[in-house]
Structure formats: C-alpha cells, structure tokens
VEXSE-977111 format. One record per residue (C-alpha): y, z, x. Coordinates in steps of 0.05 Angstrom, whole numbers, padded with zeros to 5 digits, m for minus. Each point is the difference from the previous one (the first is absolute). Layout:
<atoms>
     c2     c3     c1
      Y      Z      X
...
</atoms>
This chain:
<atoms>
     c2     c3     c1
  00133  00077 m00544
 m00018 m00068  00022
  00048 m00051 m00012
 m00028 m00072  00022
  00054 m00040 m00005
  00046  00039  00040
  00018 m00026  00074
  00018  00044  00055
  00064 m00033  00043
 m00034  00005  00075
  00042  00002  00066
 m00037 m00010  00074
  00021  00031  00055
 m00015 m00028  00071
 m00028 m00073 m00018
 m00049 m00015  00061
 m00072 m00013 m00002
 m00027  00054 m00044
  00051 m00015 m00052
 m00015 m00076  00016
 m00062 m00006 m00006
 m00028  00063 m00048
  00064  00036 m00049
  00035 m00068 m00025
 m00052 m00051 m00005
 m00041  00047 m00044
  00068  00023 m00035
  00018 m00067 m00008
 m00069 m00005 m00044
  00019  00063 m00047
  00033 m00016 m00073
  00039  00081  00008
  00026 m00011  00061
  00067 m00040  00017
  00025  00001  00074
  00077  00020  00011
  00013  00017  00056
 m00028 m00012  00075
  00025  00042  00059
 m00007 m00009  00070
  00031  00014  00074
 m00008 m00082  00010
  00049 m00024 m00060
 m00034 m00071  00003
 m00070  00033 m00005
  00027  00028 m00069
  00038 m00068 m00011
 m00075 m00033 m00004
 m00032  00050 m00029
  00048 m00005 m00066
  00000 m00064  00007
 m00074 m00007 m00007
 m00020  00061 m00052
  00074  00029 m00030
  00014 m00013 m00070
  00065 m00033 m00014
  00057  00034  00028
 m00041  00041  00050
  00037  00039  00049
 m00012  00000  00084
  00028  00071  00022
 m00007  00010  00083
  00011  00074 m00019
 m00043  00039 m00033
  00041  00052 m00025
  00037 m00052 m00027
 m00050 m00027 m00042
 m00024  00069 m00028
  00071  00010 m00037
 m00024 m00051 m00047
 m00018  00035 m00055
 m00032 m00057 m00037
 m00058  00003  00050
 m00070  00029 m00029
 m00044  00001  00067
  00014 m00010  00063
 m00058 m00027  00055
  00002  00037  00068
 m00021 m00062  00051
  00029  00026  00065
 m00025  00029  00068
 m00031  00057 m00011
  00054  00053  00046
  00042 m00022 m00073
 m00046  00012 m00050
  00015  00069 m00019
  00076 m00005 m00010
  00009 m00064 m00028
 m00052  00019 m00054
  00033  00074 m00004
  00069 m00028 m00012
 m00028 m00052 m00053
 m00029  00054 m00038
  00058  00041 m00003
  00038 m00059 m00028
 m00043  00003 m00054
 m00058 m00060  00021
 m00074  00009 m00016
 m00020 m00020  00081
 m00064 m00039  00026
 m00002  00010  00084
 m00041 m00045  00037
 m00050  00037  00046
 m00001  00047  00039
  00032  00040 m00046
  00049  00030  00062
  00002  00008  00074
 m00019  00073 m00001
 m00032  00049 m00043
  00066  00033 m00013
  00041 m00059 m00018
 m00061 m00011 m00049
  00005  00066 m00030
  00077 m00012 m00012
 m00023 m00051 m00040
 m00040  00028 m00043
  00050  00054 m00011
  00050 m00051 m00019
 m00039 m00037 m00060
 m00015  00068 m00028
  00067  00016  00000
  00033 m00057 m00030
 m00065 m00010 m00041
 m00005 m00077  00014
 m00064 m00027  00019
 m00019 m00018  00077
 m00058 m00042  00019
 m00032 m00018  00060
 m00018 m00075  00022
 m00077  00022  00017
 m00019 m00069 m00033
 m00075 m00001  00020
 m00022  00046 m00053
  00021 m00048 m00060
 m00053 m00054  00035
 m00055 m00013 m00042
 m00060  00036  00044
  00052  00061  00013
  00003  00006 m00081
 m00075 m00003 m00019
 m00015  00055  00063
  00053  00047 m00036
 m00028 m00008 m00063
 m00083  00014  00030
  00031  00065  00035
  00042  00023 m00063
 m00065 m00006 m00037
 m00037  00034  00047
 m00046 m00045  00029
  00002  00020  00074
 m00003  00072 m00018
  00040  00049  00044
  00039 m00055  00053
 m00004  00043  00071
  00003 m00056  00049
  00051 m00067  00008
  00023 m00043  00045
  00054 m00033 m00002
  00011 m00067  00038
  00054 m00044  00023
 m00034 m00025  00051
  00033 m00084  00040
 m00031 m00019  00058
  00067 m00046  00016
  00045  00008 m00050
  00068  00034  00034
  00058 m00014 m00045
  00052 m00044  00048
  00067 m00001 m00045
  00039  00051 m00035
  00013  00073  00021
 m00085  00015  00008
  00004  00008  00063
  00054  00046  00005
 m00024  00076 m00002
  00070  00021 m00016
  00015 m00041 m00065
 m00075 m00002 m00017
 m00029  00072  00014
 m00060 m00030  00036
 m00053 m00065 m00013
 m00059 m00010 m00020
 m00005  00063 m00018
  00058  00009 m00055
  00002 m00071 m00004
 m00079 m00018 m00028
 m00031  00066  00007
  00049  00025 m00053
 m00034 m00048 m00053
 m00076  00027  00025
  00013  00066 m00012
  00043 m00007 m00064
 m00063 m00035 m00027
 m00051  00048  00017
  00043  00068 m00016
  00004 m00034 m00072
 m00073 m00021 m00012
 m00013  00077  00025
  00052  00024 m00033
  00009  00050  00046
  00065  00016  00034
 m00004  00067  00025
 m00005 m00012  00075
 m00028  00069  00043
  00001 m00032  00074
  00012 m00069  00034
 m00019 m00014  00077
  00030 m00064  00019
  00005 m00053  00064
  00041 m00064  00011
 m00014 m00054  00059
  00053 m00043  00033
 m00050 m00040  00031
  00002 m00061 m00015
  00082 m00012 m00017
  00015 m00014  00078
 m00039 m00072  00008
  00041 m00054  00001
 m00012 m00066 m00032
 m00057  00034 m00039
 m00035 m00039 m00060
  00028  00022 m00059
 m00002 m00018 m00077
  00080 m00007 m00003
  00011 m00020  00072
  00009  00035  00062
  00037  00064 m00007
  00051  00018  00056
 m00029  00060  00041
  00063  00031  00012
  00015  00002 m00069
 m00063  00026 m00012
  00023  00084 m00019
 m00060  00014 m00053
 m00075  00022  00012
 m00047 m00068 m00007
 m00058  00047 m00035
 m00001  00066 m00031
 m00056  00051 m00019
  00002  00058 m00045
 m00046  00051 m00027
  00015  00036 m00065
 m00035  00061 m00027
  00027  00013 m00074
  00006  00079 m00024
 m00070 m00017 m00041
 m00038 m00010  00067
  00006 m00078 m00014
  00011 m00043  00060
  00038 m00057  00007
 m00003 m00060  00066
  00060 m00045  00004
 m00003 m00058  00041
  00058 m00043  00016
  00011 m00058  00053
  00048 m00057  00002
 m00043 m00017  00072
 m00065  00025  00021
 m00055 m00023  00027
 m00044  00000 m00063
 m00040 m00066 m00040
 m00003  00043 m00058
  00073  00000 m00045
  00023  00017 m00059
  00066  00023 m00035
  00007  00045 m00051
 m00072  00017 m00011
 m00032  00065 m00012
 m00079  00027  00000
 m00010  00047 m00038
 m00057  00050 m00010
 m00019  00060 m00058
 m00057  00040 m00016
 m00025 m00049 m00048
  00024 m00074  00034
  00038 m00039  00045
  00042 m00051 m00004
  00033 m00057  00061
  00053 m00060 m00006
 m00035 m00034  00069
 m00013 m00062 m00040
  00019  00014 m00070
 m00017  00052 m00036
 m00072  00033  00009
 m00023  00062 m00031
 m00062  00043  00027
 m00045  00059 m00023
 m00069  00025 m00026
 m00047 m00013 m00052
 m00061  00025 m00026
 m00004  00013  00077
  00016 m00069  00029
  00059 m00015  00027
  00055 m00055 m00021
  00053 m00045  00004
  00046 m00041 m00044
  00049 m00045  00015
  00049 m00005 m00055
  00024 m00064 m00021
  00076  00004 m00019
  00011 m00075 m00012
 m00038  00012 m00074
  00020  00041 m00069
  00074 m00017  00008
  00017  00063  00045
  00046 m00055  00040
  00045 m00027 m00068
  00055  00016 m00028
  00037 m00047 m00050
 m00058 m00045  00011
  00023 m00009  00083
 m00027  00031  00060
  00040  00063  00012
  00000  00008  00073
  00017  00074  00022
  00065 m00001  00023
  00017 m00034 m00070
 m00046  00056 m00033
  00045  00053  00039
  00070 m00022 m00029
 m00024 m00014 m00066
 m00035  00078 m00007
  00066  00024  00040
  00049 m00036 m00050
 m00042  00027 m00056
  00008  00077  00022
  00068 m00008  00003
  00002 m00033 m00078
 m00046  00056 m00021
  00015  00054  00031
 m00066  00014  00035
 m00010  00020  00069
 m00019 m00059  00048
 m00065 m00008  00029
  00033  00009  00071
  00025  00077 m00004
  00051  00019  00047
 m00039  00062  00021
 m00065 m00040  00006
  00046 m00039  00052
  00030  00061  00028
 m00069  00025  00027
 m00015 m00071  00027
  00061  00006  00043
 m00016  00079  00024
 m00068 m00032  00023
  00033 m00047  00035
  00039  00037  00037
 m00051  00056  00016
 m00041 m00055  00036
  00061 m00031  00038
  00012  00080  00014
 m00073  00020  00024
  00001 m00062  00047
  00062  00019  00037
 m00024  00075 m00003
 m00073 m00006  00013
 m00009  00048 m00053
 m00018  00006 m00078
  00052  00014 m00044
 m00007  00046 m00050
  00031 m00002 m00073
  00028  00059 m00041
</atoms>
C-alpha cells in the first residue's frame, strides 16, 4: 500500500566519495527520506558528513555494528570498499534494514550469493547502486526492447571503455580491498546495462583476458593525476566474451587506460532481429523499412521524459526516489539482487578465464 507521506529514517555507512558525491546529495533532495545516522572507519569523515546532510540529532558511529542496533533505522546505504560489501549489508539485513549496496554488489560471486540468500531470508529488500539504468537514454532503450522493437536481442556490447582515466585516490587501486579495476569497477555498470535491456541473465560460457600493460609508466598523463606504479595491483583494461544459454553473445569492454580515441562509459549496442540500437552519441536507433534501411536519433531533451515535480531528475536522483518508493510500497526495486548476483558471477568468470587461459563454464 503506498503511503506518500511516510519517511524512511536512512543511516550511511562508509561516507567517502560515492556516498559524497551520489547517496546523500540526491537523499538530501527526497521529502521520505531523513538521514540519522553516518558511519565510518575515519570518525571526522562521518563528523562532516552529518554535519552536512543529518537531520537534527544525527548520530556519527565509527562502528558499524554499532549503528545497526538502532532499531529506529529503516535503510541502511552500503558505501564501502567492495572486500565489505557482503557483510556489512548481511548484518544490516538481519537487523531488520531494507539495504541499498553500492556496486559491485560483492568481491566474489559467493559473497554475492550470500547476499541474496540473506534478503530472502529476513525478507527486507536489497538493491544494487547500478545507477546508469535510471538515465534518461537507459530508460527509453528498456521500454523499445520491452515492446519489442529490436525483436529477439542476440548480440551486445557492453563498454566502459577511458583512454586516461585511472582512479588515483581511495582503495581502486588495491586488488585486495577492490576485487580488481576497471573491470569490477566500470565494467560492472556496462554489463548491468546490457543484461537488463536483454533481459537475459542466464549466462552458458565466458572466455575472458586482462592486461597490466600500461599500470607500470610512471608520470603517465592521467585524468586524476599520475597514479603511483607501485601501487598500481589492478588490470588497466579488461575483455570478456559472454555467450548466454539462448546462443546470445555478449562483448564487454572495460579500460581505465588504453590506447584507444574512441571512449565511452556505461554504453551498450545493442542488436535484434528486427533493430538496433547505440548510446555512442545519444541515443540512435536502426532498422529496415519497406526495404531501406534507417536510423533515428532519439531526442530525450523533449516530452518531459527528464521532469519530475517540474525539475530535471538526474539519474542518480531518479534511483533513490524509485528505491525509497519500493521500500514505501512494498514492490520489488528495479535493481534485483539476483539481477546483481549474475553481474558479479560474470565478473569473476572473466577475472577467472584470464588467469586460467580457459572458458569457464556455468552449471
């Protein structure tokens, strides 16, 4: 039953960049949600954080086991590395929280599947932060496909593609905290996208390679800075190729540095028996017609697709709004957990088939 005036009491754990600069400031703009509560290892971190988006009162916990035995708390925002994804958000759904996890939903596939386990035991909601498919282009593609008009999808690819873009602060470069880079870090959002706008998540095969090629330069030109090559533990680019139980094939690209002119993140192509579809420079559909061939570029700034309450919605403000609203209601969120789940067993098939030189084959 949907209750609009209701407001969910929110608490964030781990309040670095992510939380920053996506989860609050579009919380901040929700009427149902109220922050309470702001965890992290770096008390000061959670100091500013409450300072800038808690409600009155809000409380700074460096513990986040602490935190969870508040039993006040509605929803609780995963925002750390990812090596603590899985048991913070386990734990907080055991206390009885409805959970969003920033991406990658976990490390490993296991940890992932742990998850899911624990929201359908508890029966509280998880959701994953794969924010790219509330945008605007990502949300008139899902609607084309849904209604059928690219026919049977059997090929996408799925790019995350810098040419210089190697993240220089946090934990990314840290394999053992992060799980990898580029790969789990941008690649995750490419191939979230495109399994979606299939909808297909029944993966048969995946051959996979990663390249440390580029990592080792020092002083190299970079969007964020020079990284430090000896901190430098991740692949720069990764490669997989996905063939789906249906005989549908999937590419993913992913690079934080390669030697390429043509980028793009989070983008998919997509083609069906009866169109195609590309987000190179907006959106463009393609197919036949009375036996000549097409294109349309679709323009998303008309017919209102953008507003809500009269503003520009932008996507990550579009993903907390439709996330607090499935927890109100009652209805699953547009992120599944088991959607996320196979994201993550990709994942780590292609980091697998690299070090192995081999496909690996699912059940």
């Amino acid at each position: 039953m949907s209750n609009s005036t209701q407001t969910l009491k929110i608490a964030i754990i781990g309040c670095g960049g992510i939380a920053e600069g996506k989860h609050m400031p579009s919380l901040a703009k929700q009427k149902q949600a109220e922050m309470v509560a702001f965890c992290d290892i770096i008390q000061e971190r959670a100091e500013k954080a409450a300072a800038k988006f808690g409600n009155e009162g809000a409380k700074v916990y460096t513990d986040f086991r602490e935190l969870l035995q508040d039993e006040s708390i509605d929803v609780v925002h995963v925002c750390t590395p990812n090596d603590s994804h899985s048991f913070i958000t386990i734990a907080a759904l055991e206390s009885g929280k409805h959970v969003m996890c920033e991406k990658p939903m976990a490390k490993t596939a296991a940890e992932a599947k742990e998850m899911v386990e624990a929201a359908k035991r508890t029966g509280k909601k998880l959701t994953i932060g794969y924010q790219n498919r509330f945008r605007d282009d990502s949300q008139y593609l899902k609607q084309l496909c849904e209604n059928g008009e690219l026919g049977d999808i059997y090929l996408g690819k799925a790019l995350a593609i810098r040419r210089r873009a190697v993240p220089t602060w946090g934990v990314f470069l840290d394999e053992e905290k992060q799980g990898g880079g580029p790969l789990i870090d941008i690649g995750t959002h490419a191939l979230d996208l495109t399994l979606w706008l299939m909808d297909n998540y029944k993966p048969k095969s995946v051959m996979g390679s990663t390249f440390h090629k580029l990592g080792h330069k020092e002083n190299a030109a970079n969007a964020f800075g020079p990284w430090d090559p000896k901190q430098f533990k991740v692949e720069d680019s990764a490669f997989g190729f996905i063939t789906m139980e249906n005989g549908a094939t999937i590419v993913l690209e992913s690079s934080w540095a390669l030697n390429v002119v043509e980028t793009g993140e989070a983008k998919t192509i997509l083609a069906g028996t009866e169109g195609g579809a590309d987000m190179k420079d907006g959106l463009r559909i393609n197919g036949e017609k009375m036996s000549r061939l097409y294109e349309t570029n679709i323009d998303l700034g008309a017919g209102g697709v953008a507003f809500y309450d009269g503003e520009t919605e932008t996507d990550a403000d579009r993903e907390q709004r439709l996330w607090l609203q499935a927890v109100i209601e009652d209805t699953a969120p547009v992120v599944k957990p088991e959607q996320a789940f196979v994201v993550t067993q990709i994942l780590e098939a292609i980091y697998e088939s690299a070090k192995t030189g081999k496909a690996v084959y699912f059940e």
